[in-house]
Backbone as a printed PyTorch tensor [residue, N CA C, xyz], in Angstrom:
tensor([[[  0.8410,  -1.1800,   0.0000],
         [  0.0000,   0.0000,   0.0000],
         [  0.8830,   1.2390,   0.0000]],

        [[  0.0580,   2.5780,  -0.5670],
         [  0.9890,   3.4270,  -0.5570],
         [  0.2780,   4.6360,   0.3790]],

        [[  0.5930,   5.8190,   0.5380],
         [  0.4330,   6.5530,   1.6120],
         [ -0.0560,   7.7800,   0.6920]],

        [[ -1.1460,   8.3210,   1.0370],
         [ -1.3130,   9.6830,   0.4640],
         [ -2.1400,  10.5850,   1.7420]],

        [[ -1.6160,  11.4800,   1.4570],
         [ -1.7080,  12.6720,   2.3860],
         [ -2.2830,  13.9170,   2.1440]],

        [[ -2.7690,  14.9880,   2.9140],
         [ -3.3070,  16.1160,   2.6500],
         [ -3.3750,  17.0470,   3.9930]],

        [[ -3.2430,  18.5160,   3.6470],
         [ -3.6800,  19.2860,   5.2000],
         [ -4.9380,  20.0530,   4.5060]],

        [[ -5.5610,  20.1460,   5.8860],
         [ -7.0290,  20.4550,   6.0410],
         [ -7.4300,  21.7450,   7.2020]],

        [[ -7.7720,  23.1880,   6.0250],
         [ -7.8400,  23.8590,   7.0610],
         [ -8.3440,  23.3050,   8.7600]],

        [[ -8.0990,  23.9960,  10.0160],
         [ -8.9060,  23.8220,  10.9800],
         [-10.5130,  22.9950,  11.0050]],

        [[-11.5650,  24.1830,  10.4480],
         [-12.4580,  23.7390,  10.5880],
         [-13.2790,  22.3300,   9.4890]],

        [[-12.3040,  22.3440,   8.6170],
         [-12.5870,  21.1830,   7.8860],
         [-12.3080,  19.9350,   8.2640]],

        [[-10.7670,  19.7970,   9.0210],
         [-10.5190,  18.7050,   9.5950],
         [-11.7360,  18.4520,  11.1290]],

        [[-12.1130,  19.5000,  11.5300],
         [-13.2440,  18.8970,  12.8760],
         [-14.4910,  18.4510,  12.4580]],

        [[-14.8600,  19.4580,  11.0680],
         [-16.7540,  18.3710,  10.3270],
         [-16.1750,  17.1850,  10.0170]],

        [[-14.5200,  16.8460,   9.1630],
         [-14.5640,  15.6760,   8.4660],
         [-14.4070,  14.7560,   9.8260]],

        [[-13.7710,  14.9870,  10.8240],
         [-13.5160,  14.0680,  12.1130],
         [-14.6880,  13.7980,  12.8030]],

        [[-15.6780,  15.1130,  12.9690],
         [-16.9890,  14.4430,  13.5800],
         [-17.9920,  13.4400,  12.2210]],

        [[-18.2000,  13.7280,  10.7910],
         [-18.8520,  13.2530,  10.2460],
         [-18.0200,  11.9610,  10.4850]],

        [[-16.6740,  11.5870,   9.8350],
         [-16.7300,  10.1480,  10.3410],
         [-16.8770,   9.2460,  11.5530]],

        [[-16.5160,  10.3650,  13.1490],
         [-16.8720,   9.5190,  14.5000],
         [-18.4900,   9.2280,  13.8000]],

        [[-19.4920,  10.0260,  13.4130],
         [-20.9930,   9.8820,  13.7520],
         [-21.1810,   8.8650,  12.1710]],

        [[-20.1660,   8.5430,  11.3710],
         [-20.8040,   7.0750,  10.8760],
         [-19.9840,   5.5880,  11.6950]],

        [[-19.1270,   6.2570,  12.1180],
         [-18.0010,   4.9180,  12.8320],
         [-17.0420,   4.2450,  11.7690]],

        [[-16.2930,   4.9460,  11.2300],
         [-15.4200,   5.0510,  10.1270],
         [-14.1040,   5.4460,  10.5160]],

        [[-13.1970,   4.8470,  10.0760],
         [-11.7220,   5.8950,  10.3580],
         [-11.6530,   7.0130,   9.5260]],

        [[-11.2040,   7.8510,   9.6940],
         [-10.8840,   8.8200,   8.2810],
         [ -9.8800,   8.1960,   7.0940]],

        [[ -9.4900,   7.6600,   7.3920],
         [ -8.4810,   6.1410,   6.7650],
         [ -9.6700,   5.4030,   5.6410]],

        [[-10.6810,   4.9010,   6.0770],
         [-11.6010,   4.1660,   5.6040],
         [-12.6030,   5.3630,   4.3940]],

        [[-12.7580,   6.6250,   5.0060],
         [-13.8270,   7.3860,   4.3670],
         [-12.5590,   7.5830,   3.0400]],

        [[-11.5440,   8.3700,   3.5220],
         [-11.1430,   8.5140,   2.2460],
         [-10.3140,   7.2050,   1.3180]],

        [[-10.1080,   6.2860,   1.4690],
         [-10.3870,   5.4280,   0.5730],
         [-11.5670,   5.2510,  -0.2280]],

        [[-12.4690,   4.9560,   0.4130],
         [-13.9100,   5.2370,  -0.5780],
         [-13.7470,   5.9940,  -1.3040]],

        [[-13.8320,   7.6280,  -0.9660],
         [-14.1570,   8.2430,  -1.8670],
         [-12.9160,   8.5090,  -2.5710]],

        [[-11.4710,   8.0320,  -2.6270],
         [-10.2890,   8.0790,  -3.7890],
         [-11.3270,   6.9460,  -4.7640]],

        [[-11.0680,   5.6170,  -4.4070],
         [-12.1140,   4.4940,  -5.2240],
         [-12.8920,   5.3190,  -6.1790]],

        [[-14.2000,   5.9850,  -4.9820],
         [-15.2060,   6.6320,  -6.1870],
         [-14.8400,   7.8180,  -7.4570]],

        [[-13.9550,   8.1690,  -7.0430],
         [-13.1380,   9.3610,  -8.0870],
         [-12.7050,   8.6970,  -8.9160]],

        [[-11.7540,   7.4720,  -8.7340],
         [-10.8690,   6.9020,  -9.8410],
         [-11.7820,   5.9690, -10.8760]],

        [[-12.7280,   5.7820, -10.4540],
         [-14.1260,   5.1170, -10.8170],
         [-14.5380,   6.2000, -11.9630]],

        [[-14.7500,   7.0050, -11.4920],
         [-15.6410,   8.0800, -12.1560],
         [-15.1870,   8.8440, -13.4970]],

        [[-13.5420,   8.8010, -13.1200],
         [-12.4990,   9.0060, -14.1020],
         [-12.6270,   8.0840, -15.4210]],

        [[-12.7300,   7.0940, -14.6660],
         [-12.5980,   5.9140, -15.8280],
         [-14.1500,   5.6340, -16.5840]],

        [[-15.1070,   5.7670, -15.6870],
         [-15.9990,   6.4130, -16.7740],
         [-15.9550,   6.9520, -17.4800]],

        [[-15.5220,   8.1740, -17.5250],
         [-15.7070,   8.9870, -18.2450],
         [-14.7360,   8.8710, -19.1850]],

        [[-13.4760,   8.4620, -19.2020],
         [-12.6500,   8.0250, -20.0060],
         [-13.1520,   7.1290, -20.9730]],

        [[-13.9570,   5.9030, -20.5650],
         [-14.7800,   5.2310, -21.4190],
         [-15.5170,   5.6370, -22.2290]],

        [[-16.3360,   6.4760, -21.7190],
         [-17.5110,   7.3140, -22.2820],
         [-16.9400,   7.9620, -23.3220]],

        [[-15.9190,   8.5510, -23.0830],
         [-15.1340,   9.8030, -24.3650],
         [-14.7640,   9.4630, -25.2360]],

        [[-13.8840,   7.5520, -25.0790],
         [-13.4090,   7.0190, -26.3470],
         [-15.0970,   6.9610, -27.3490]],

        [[-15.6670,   6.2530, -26.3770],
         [-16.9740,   5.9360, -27.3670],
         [-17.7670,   7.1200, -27.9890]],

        [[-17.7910,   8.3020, -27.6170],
         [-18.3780,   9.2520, -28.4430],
         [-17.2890,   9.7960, -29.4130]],

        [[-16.1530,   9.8340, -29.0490],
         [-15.0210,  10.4370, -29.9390],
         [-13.8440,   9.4990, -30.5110]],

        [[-14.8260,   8.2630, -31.2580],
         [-13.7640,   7.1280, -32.0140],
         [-12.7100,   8.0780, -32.6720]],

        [[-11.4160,   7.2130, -32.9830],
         [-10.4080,   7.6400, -33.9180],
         [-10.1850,   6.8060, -34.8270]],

        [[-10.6980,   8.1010, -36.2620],
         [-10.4160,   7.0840, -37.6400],
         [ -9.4520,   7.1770, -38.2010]],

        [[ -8.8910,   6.3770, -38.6370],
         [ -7.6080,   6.9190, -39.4180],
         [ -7.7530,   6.0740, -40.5890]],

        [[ -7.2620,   6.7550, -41.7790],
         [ -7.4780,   6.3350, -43.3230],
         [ -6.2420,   5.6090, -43.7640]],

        [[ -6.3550,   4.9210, -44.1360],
         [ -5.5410,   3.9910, -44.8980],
         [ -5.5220,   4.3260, -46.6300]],

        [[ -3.7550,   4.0350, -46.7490],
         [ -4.2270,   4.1950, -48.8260],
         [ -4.1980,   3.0880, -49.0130]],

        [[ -4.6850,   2.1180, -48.7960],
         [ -4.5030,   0.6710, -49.4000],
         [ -6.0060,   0.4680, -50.4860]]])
């Protein structure tokens, strides 16, 4: 596993510390999820883009 990090003004780090005590989560656990749901969402949309924006390329044969 690898380690990723961030600082969090004051009052952001005390909502994100009470919202996870009041689901019973580590903050460890919440943000894994939501990295998951981002890298998820990425790749949607990455999907999505090839399929509306194929690449043709012409051949002289």
């Amino acid at each position: 596993m690898k380690v990723v990090g961030t600082k969090l003004d004051d009052s952001d780090f005390e909502k994100f510390q009470k919202f996870c005590n009041d689901e019973g989560l580590s903050k460890s656990e919440i943000m894994r999820g939501l990295i998951r749901q981002y890298c998820d969402a990425c790749e949607d949309e990455i999907q999505t883009s090839e399929i509306k924006n194929p690449t043709v390329i012409i051949s002289d044969d």
